[in-house]
C-alpha positions as CSV (number, residue, x, y, z in Angstrom):
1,X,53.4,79.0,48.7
2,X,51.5,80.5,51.6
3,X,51.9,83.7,50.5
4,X,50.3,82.3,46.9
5,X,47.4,81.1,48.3
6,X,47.1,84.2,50.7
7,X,46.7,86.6,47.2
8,X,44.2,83.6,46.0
9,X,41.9,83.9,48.5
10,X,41.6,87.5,48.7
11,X,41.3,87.6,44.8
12,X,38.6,85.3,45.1
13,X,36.8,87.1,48.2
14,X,37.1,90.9,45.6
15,X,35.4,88.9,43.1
16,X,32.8,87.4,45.2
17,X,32.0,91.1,46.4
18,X,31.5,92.3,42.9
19,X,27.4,92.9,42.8
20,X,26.0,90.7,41.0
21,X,24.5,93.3,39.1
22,X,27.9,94.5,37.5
23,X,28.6,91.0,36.4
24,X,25.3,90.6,34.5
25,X,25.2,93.7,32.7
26,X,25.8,93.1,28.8
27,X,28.7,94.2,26.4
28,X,27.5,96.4,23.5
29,X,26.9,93.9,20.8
30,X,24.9,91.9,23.2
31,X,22.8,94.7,24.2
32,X,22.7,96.2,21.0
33,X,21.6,92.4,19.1
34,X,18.9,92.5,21.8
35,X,17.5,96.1,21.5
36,X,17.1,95.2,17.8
37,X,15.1,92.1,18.5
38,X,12.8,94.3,20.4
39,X,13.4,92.5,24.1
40,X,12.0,94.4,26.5
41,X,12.5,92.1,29.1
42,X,16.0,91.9,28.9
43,X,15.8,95.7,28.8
44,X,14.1,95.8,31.8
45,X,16.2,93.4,33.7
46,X,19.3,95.3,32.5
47,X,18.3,98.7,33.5
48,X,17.3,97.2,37.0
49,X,20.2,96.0,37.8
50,X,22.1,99.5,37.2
51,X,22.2,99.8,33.0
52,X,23.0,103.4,32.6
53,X,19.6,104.4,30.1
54,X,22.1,105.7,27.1
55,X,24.1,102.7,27.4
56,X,25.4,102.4,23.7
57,X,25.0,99.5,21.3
58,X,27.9,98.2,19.0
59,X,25.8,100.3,16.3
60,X,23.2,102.9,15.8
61,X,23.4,104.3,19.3
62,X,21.3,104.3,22.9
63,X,18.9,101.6,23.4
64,X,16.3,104.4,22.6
65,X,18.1,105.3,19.3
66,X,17.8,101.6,18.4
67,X,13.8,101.5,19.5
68,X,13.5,104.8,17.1
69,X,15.5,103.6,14.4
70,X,13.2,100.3,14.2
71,X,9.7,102.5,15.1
72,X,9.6,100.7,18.6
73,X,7.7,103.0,20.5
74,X,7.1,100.8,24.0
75,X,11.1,100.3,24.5
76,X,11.7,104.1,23.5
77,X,8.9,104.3,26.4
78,X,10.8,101.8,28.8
79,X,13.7,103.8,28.2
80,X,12.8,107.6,29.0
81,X,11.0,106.3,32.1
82,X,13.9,105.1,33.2
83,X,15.8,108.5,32.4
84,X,17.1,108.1,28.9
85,X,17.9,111.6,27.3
86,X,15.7,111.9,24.4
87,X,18.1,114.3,22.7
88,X,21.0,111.9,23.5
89,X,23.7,112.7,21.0
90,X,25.6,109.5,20.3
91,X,29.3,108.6,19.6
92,X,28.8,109.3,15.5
93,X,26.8,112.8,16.3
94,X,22.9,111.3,15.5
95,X,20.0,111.6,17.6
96,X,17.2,109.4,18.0
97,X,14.3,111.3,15.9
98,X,16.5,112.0,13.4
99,X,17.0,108.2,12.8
100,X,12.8,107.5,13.5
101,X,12.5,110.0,10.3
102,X,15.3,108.5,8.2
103,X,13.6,105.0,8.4
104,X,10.0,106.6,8.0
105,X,8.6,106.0,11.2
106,X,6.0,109.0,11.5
107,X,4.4,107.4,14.4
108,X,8.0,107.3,16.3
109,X,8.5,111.2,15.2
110,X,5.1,112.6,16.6
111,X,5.9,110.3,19.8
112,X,9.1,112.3,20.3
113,X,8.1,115.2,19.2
114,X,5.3,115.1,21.8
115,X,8.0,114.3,24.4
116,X,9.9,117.0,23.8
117,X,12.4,116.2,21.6
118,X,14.3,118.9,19.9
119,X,14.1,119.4,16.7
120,X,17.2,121.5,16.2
121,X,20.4,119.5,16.0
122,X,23.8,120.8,17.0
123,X,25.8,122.4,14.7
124,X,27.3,120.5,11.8
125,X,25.6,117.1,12.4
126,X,22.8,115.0,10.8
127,X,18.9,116.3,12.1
128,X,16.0,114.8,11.5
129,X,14.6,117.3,8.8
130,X,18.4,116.4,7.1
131,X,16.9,112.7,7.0
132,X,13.6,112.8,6.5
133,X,14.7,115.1,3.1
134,X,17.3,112.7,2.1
135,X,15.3,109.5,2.3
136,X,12.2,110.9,0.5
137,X,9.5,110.9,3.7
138,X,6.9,113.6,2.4
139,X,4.9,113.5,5.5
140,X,7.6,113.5,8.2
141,X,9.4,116.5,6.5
142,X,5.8,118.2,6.4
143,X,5.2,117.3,10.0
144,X,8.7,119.0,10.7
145,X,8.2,122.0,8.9
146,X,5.0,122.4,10.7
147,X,6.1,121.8,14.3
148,X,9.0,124.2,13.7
149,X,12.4,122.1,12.8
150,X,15.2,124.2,12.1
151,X,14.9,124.7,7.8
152,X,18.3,125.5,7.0
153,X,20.3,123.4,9.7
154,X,23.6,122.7,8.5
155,X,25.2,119.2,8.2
156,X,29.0,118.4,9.0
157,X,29.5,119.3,5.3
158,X,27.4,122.2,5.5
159,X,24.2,121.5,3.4
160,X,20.9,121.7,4.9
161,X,17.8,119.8,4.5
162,X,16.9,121.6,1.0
163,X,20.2,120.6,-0.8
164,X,19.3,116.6,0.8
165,X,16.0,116.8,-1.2
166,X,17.6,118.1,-4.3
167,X,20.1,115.9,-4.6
168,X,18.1,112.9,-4.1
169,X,15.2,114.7,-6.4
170,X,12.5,114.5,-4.0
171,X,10.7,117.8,-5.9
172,X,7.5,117.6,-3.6
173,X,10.0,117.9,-0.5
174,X,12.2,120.7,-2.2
175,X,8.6,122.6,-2.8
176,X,7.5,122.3,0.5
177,X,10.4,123.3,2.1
178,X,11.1,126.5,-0.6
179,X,7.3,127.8,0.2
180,X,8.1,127.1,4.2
181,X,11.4,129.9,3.5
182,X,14.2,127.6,3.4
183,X,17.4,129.6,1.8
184,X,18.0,128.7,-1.7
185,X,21.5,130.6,-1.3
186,X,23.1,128.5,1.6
187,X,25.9,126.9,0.3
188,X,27.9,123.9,1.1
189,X,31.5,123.8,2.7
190,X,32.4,123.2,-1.3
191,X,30.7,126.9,-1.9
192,X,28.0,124.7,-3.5
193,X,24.1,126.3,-3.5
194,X,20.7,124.0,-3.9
195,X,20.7,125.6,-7.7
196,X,24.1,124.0,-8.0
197,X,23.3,120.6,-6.5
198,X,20.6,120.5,-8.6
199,X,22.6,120.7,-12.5
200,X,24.9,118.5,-10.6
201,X,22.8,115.6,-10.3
202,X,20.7,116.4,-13.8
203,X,17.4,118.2,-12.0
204,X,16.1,120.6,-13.9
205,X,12.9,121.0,-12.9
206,X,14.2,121.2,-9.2
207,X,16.8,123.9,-10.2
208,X,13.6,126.0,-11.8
209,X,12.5,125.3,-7.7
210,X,14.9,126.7,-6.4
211,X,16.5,129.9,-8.8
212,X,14.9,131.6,-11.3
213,X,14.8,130.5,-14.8
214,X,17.8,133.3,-15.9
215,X,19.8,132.0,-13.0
216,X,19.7,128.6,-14.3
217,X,20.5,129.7,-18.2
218,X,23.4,131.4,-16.8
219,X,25.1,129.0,-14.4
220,X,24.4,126.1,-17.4
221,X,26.3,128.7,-19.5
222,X,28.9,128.8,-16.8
223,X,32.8,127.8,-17.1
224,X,32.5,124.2,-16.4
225,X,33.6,123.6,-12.4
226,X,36.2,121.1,-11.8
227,X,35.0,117.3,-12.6
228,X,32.1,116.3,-10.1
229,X,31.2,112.5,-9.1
230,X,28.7,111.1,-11.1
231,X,25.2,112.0,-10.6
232,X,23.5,109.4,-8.3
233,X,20.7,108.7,-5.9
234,X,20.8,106.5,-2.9
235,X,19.9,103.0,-3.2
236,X,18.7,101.4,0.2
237,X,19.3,97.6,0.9
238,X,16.1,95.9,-1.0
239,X,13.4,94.4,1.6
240,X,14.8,90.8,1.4
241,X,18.2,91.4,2.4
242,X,16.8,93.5,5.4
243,X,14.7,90.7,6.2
244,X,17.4,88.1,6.3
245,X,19.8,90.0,8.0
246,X,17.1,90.8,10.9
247,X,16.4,86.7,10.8
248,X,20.6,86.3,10.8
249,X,21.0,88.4,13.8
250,X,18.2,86.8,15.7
251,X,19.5,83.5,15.2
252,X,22.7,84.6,16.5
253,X,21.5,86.4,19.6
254,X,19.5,83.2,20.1
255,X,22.5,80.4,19.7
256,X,20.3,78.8,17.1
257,X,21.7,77.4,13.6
258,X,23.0,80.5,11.0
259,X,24.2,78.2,8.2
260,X,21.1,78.4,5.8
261,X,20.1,82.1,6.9
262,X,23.9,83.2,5.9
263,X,23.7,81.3,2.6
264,X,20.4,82.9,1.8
265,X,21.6,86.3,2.7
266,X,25.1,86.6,1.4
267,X,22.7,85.2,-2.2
268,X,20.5,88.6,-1.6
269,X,23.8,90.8,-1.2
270,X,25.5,89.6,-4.4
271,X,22.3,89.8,-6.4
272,X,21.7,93.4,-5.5
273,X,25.4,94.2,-5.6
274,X,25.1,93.0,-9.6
275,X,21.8,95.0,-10.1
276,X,23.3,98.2,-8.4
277,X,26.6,98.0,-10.9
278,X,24.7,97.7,-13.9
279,X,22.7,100.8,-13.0
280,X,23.6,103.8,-14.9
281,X,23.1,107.5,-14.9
282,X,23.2,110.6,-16.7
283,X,27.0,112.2,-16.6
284,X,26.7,116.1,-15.2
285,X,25.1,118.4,-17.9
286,X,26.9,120.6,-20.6
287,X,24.4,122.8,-22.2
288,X,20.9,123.8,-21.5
289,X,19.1,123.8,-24.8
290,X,15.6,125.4,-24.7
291,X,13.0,125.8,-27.5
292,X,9.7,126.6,-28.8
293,X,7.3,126.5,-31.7
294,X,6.2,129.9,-33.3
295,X,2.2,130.6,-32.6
296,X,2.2,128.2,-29.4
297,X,3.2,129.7,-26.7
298,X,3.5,128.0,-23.4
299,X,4.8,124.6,-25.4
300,X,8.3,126.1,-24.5
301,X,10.4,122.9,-23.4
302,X,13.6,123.1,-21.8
303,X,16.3,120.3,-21.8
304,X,20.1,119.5,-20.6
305,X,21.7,118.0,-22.7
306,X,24.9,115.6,-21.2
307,X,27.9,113.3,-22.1
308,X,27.6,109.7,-21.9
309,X,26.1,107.4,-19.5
310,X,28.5,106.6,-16.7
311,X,28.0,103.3,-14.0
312,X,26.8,104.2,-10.8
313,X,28.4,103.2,-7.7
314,X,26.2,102.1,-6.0
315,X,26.4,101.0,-2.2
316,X,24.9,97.8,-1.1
317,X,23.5,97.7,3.3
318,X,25.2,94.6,4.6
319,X,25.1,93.1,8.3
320,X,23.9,95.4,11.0
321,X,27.0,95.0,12.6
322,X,28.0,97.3,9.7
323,X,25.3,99.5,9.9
324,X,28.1,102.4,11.2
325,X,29.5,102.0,8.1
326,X,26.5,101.9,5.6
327,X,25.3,105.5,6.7
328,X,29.3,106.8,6.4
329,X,29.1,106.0,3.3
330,X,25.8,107.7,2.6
331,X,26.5,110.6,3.9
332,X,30.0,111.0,2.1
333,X,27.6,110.5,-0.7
334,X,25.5,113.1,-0.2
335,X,28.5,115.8,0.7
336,X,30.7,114.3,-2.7
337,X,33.5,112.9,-0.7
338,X,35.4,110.1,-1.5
339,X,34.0,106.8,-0.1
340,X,36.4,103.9,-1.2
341,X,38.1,103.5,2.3
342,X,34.7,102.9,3.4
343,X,33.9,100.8,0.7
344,X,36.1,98.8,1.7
345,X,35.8,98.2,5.4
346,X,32.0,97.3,4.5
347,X,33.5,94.7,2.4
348,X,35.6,93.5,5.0
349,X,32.6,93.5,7.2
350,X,30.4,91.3,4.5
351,X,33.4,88.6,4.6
352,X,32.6,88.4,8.0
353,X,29.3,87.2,7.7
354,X,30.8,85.1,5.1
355,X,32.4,82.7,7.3
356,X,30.7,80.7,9.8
């Protein structure tokens, strides 16, 4: 009995020495539910009592990953004052400009830039000229280009920036990165060039960007390649559901009542989940027919011509808590890999939300 009480009090005297500081710090979520509310204070607080400054969230990354991501330039400056790497690579191989320019925060990208971020990624991972193609963000690609960003960086399945645009058929962003001397003969780790991309998801004015007009003729005419996944574009969560989720979270974080916020959102998921299905697209072209009227030149018109429409599969952004997950699935997209596994551990993550 003595002997019990002995190991009590000395258990109770470790835990009394524990600094305070060590017991106060937050878990990820926590920290990562507050980053995205914006609170500085609580950042503050945290990184004073011994936070280490690329302390990672649940999702997204470093507290200054999460201030780019959202275009939060006073808690990215928090941050690097308090010695936050502002090339920190996190856990799933991202960086924090290349997530200001995938959500189209210019002012974020010139802030880093400014700062000295780099703007050439590793090898095989995700850069911010990757992004800024793929989501369709004309003036952070130029901005990019200009400042010197790496034009044919390669992604974990080898495409670069180029093959992003054309497969989401941003032309202006293809254009601008052709005339700034990205390689139109870079090919994926599928042996897949930006002319091939582009037949693959139905652009033919972006192949005529990127290969001369024989070159396309010829790979139309072309043994067919092995079946490809239908030809898609990304479809980002509408503005609503982003809305509600950031309401959802908040409400969480703050212990307040979710039961009306989660009923409105999981409403805004299954409505754009039924839009997204009935979407469809063009199946993957079989001929190239091209023709002309006698005595008119220049009224030359070029077409493909393809199979049946096929449903897209479309993929719907759920709870940030899933956010991890979302951009898996958009970048198996984008290198044609299979995404169902994924598919369904977003689902699992929806059902989640589902229940109180």
């Amino acid at each position: 009995m003595i002997r019990t009480i002995r190991c009590l009090a000395a258990l109770l005297l470790a835990l009394c020495l524990i600094p305070p500081a060590l017991a106060q710090l937050p878990d990820p979520a926590r920290f990562g539910r507050a980053m995205e509310m914006g609170d500085i204070r609580s950042a503050t607080r945290w990184l004073d009592e011994g936070l280490p400054p690329d302390f990672e969230a649940d999702t997204v990354g470093s507290g200054m990953m999460i201030a780019a991501w959202d275009g939060n330039i006073e808690l990215m400056q928090l941050f690097l004052e308090r010695g936050a790497n502002i090339d920190y690579i996190s856990r799933i191989g991202e960086q924090a400009i290349a997530l200001a320019a995938w959500r189209g925060h210019q002012k974020a990208v010139e802030w880093l830039i400014e700062r000295g971020a780099s703007l050439d990624p590793p090898d095989k991972t995700w850069g911010a000229l990757h992004y800024a193609a793929f989501a369709g963000h004309r003036r952070i690609a130029d901005l990019l280009i200009a400042r010197g960003a790496k034009l044919d960086a390669r992604a974990p399945n080898l495409s670069t920036p180029l093959m992003m645009a054309v497969r989401e058929g941003h032309e202006t962003i293809v254009r601008a990165l052709v005339e700034a001397g990205a390689s139109t003969n870079a090919v994926s780790d599928r042996g897949e060039n930006a002319l091939a991309w582009a037949l693959r998801y139905n652009r033919l004015r972006i192949a005529g960007l990127v290969a001369p007009s024989e070159e396309v003729v010829a790979a139309v005419k072309a043994q067919p390649a092995p079946p490809a996944p239908p030809p898609q574009a990304s479809v980002p969560a509408p503005p609503d559901v982003a809305a509600l989720l950031k309401k959802l979270r908040e409400a969480e974080a703050r212990g307040q009542p979710t039961a009306a916020l989660r009923k409105q959102f999981l409403a805004a998921v299954e409505s754009h989940r039924s839009t997204a299905t009935r979407q469809t697209v063009k199946a993957a072209p079989s001929a190239l027919v091209i023709s002309a009227k006698r005595g008119k030149p220049g009224a030359e018109r070029a077409e493909l011509v393809s199979g049946a429409a096929t449903p897209a599969a479309q993929t719907l952004a759920a709870d940030a808590g899933a956010l991890d997950i979302l951009r898996a699935i958009e970048a198996a997209q984008a290198a044609g890999q299979p995404t169902e596994e994924l598919r369904k551990r977003f689902r699992a993550a929806v059902e989640k939300i589902r229940a109180p």
